[in-house]
N, C-alpha and C positions, 0 to 999 in steps of 0.2 A: 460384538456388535459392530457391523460397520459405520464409515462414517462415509455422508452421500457430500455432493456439492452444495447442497445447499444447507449444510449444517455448521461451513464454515464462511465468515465474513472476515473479509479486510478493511480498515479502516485509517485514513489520513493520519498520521501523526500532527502535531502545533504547526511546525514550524518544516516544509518543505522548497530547503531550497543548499546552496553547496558551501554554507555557511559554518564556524567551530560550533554554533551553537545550534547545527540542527539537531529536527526531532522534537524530543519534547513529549507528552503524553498523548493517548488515543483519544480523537475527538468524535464525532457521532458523524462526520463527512466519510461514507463508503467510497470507497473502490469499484467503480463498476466495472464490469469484466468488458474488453470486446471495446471501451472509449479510448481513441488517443489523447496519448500525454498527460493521462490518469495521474502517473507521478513524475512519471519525469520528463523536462522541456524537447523542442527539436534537437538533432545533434549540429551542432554547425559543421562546415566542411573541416573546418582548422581542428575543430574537436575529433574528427573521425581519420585526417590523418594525423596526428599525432598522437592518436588513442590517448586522448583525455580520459577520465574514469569517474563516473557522477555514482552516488549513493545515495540511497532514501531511505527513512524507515517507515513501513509500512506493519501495522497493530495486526493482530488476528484475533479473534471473538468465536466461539461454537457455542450453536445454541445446546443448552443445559439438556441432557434427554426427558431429565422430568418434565421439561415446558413442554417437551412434542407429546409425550402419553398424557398430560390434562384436557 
């Protein structure tokens, strides 16, 4: 069975931002596709040349196939 786009969702983890304690679990705030800075801020100039490196984590969710055949 394949799986289409719109059978998988991303979702905001707690806590985004470049901290030890990010993360954190999935909260009900999506990911919409196509928004800037969704998850992660502007790059500064100083960040892009000295290739800074930011991380996020970001949840994933697919909808259950039974929910689409009810």
């Amino acid at each position: 069975m394949a799986i289409y786009k719109n059978d998988v969702k991303l979702f905001e983890s707690q806590r985004l931002s470049d901290k030890e304690n990010d993360g954190g679990r999935i909260t009900g705030r999506k990911v919409i596709d196509g928004n800037v800075n969704n998850l992660f801020q502007d790059i500064s100039r100083i960040d892009r040349t000295v290739g800074d490196v930011a991380l996020r984590k970001a949840l994933s969710e697919s909808v259950p196939i039974m929910a689409i055949l009810i």
